[in-house]
C-alpha positions as CSV (number, residue, x, y, z in Angstrom):
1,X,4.7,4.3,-27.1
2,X,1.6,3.0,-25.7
3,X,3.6,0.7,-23.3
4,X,5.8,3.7,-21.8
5,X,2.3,5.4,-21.1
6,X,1.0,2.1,-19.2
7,X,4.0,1.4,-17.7
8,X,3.8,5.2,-16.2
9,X,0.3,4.2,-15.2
10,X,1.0,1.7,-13.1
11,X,4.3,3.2,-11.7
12,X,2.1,6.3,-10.6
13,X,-0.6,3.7,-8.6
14,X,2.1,1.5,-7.4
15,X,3.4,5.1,-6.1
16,X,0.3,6.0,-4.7
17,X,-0.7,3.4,-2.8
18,X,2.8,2.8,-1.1
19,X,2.2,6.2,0.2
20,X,-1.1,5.3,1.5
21,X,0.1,2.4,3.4
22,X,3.1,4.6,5.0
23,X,0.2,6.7,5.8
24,X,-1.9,4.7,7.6
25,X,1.1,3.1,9.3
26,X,2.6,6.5,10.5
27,X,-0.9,7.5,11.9
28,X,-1.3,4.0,13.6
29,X,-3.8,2.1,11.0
30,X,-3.1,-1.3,10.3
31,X,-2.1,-4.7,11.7
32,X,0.1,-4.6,14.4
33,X,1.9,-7.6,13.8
34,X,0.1,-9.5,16.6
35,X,-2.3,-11.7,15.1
36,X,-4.1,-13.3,17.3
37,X,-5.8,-10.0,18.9
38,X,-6.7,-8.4,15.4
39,X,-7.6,-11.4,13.5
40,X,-6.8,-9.4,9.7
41,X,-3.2,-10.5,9.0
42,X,-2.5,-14.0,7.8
């Protein structure tokens, strides 16, 4: 029982913060994919 209730945990933050990101990337935040003018991507 404990496992399901972890495994819901981490379901509901993986959740979370995928819909952060599409967030940030539908309002414009994040890398742009080029590089060498941002510096942050790798």
């Amino acid at each position: 029982m404990g496992t399901v209730v972890v495994g819901a945990i981490v379901v509901v933050i993986a959740g979370l913060a995928i819909r952060s990101i599409r967030k940030d990337k539908k309002s414009g935040k994040g890398c742009n994919g080029n590089c060498g003018s941002c510096g942050g991507c790798h």
